[in-house]
N, C-alpha and C positions, 0 to 999 in steps of 0.2 A: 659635806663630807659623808653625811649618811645617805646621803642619794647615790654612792658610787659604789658599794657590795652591789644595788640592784640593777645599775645601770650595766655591770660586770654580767651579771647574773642575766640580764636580756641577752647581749650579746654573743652569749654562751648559745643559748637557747634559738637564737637566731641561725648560729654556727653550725650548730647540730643539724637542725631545718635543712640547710642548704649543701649540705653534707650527703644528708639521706635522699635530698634529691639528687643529686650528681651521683651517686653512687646504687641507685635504684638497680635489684637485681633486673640480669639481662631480659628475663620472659616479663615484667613489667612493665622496663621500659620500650623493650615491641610490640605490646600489646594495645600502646597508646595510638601505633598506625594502624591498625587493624579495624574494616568496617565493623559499626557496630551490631549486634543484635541481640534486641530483650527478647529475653524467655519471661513467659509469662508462668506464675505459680498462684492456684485457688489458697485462700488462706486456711489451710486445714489444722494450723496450728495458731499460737500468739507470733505476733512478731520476730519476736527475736528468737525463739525457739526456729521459726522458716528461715530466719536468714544464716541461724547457726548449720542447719540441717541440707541447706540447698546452695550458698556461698560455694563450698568446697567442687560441687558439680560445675558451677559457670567457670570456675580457676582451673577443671580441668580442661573442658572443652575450650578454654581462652587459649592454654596452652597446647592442645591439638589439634586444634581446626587454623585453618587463614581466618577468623575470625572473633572480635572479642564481645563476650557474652554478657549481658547485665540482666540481671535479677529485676525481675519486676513482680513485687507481690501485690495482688489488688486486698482492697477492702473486705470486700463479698465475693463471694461466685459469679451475681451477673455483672461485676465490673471485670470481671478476668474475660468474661466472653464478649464484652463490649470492647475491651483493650484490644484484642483479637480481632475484632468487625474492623473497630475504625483504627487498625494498622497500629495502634501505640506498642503493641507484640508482634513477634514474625514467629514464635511458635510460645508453644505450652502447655504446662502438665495441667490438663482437666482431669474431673471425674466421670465416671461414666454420663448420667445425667445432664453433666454441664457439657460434655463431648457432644452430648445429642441436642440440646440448645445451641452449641455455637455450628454443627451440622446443617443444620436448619436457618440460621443467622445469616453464614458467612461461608458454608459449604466445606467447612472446617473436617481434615480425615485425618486419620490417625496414621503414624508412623512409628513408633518404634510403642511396646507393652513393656513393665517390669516384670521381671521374675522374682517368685518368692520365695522361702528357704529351701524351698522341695528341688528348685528349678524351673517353677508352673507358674505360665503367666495369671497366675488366680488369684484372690484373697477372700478374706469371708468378712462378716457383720456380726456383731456380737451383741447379746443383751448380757449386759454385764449389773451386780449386783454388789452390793460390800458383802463380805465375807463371814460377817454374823446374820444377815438377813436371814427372814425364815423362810421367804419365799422358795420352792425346788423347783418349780415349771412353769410356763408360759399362762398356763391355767392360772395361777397364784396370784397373778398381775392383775386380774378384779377389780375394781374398786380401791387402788393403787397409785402413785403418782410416776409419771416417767417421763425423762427426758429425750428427747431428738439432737439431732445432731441439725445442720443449715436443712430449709425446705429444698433444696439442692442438691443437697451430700446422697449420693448414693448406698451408700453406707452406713450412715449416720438416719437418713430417713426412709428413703423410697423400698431400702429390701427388709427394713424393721417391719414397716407398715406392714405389707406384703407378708411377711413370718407372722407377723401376729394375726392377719385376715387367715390366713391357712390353717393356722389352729383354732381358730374361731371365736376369737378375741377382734370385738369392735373398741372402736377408739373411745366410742359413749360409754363402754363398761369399764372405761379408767376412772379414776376420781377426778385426774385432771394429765394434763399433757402438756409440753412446751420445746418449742424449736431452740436449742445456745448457737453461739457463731461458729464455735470450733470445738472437736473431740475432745482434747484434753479437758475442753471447759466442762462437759458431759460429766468425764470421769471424775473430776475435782469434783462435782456436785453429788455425786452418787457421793464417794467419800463424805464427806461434811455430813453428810443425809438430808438435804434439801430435796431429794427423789427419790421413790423406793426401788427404781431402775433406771437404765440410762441403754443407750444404740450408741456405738461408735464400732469402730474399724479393727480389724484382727491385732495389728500391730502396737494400737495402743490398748486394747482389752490386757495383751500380752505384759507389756510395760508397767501398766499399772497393778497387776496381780501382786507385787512382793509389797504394794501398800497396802493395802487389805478389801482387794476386788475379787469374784469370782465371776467367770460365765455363768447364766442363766442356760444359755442355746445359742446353736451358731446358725448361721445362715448355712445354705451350700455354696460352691463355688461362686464367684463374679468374678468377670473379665478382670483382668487388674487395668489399673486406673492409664490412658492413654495418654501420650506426648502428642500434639495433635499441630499442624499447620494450616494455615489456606491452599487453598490450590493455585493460590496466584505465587504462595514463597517462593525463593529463587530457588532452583533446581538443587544449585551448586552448596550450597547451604543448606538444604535437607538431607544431599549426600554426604558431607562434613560432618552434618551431625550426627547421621544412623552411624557411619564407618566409627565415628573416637569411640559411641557407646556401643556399639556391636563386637568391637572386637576385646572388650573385656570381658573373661571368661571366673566367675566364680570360684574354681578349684584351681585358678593361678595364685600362689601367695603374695605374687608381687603386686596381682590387679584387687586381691583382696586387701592387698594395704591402701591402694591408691582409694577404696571405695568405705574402707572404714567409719570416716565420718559423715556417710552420707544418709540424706534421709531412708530411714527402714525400708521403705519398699524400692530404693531404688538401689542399696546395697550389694543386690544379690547379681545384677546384670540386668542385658534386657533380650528382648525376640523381636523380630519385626512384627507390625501389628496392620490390617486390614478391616473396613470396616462392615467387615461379614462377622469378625470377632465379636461386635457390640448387638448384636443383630437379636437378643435375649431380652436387653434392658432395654429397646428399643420399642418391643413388644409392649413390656410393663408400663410403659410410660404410656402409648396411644391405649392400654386397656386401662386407665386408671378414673376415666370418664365413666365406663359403664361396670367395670369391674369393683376392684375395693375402694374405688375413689368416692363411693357413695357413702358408704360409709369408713371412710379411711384417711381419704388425701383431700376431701375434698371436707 
């Protein structure tokens, strides 16, 4: 007799189950005929932070292309560009850097850029500081501890290095130095003070300032971060994809709700993108052997 509340109580639950599948809203249950295609995403964040931030983007384009979209977050950087070579992705948001690695790999070009709050497919780098530190300039950083973002992150490493080689700051005149996996990891370390600085991305320097972070120094401009395919993706499928993101416009209210929960840099819309756009960081990267790589990246 006491085994029958629970045997009730399955039943229920089984009820439910079969309920919610029989009655799956319509874009769903179409979604389930719909060839597949994974988007690939670098992990610039923790897990769940990516899948909270970029979910919303694959459920729109599920719902406005003929095709249904799956999230594919890799481990590191170079498994997102490896996903890419060997087909497990048909497109993907890189970074610039990883852009120019899977260029070179897999002949990977870019097709659509974000736009950032201005409208401007741009964003910057930040050295970011806690908000009691004494440090005021890039000079200060001396004999100092500072963190990187992935040896990958364009952002996070390649345009830090580069800011600090310009004001003339070697990597040796730190106390010590160290690469984390993802930006926010950066910022949480500065916070805690396990670093007397940290490199990450415009958008999370920004996010994290009401904890108690300041810029140091920005970067200038960088390309904003590319969606990028092979040259072999299908035609029709590149064009699905620019048309759902292209024709959302920022100063529409209704395409600013649909983009609301979307990652920061892709909030804003996008531009088409070309790979004469990357043609800066491309430079950086081949001068980094005889350039600040001597003493910098290398």
């Amino acid at each position: 007799m006491e085994r029958q509340p629970h045997m009730q109580r399955r039943i229920i639950f089984l009820l439910v189950t079969l309920l919610g599948f029989i009655f799956l809203p319509q874009s769903q249950s179409l979604s389930a005929d719909k060839p597949v295609v994974r988007f690939g995403v670098i992990p610039r964040y923790n897990p769940i932070i990516m899948y909270k931030r970029y979910q919303p983007i694959m459920d729109y384009l599920t719902a406005n292309t003929p095709y249904k979209f799956e999230l594919k977050i890799s481990r590191d950087y170079p498994e997102a560009v490896r996903f890419l070579t060997d087909g497990v992705t048909q497109v993907s948001s890189l970074g610039d850097v990883t852009f120019a690695e899977a260029n070179v790999q897999c002949a990977a070009v870019p097709i659509l850029k974000p736009l950032n709050r201005e409208g401007k497919p741009y964003y910057r780098s930040a050295i970011i500081v806690r908000e009691d530190s004494p440090l005021s300039s890039l000079a200060d950083l001396r004999g100092r501890t500072m963190a990187f973002g992935s040896p990958h992150s364009t952002s996070g490493n390649l345009i830090p290095r580069y800011l600090l080689w310009n004001s003339g700051i070697r990597l040796q005149e730190l106390k010590s130095f160290t690469n984390l996996k993802h930006h926010d990891a950066v910022a949480k370390a500065i916070l805690k003070g396990q670093y007397d600085a940290g490199a990450v991305k415009d958008v999370v320097a920004e996010k994290y300032r009401s904890y108690g972070l300041r810029v140091l120094a920005w970067s200038g401009a960088i390309p904003s971060v590319p969606i990028v395919v092979t040259k072999t993706a299908p035609k029709q499928v590149v064009r699905a994809l620019s048309d759902a993101l292209l024709r959302l416009d920022r100063n529409n209210p209704g395409h600013r709700e649909i983009m609301k929960n979307w990652d920061d840099e892709f909030k804003n819309g996008f531009a088409p993108a070309e790979i004469a756009d990357y043609k800066d960081i491309f430079r950086l990267i081949r001068g980094i052997p005889s350039g600040c790589g001597t003493g910098c990246h290398r």
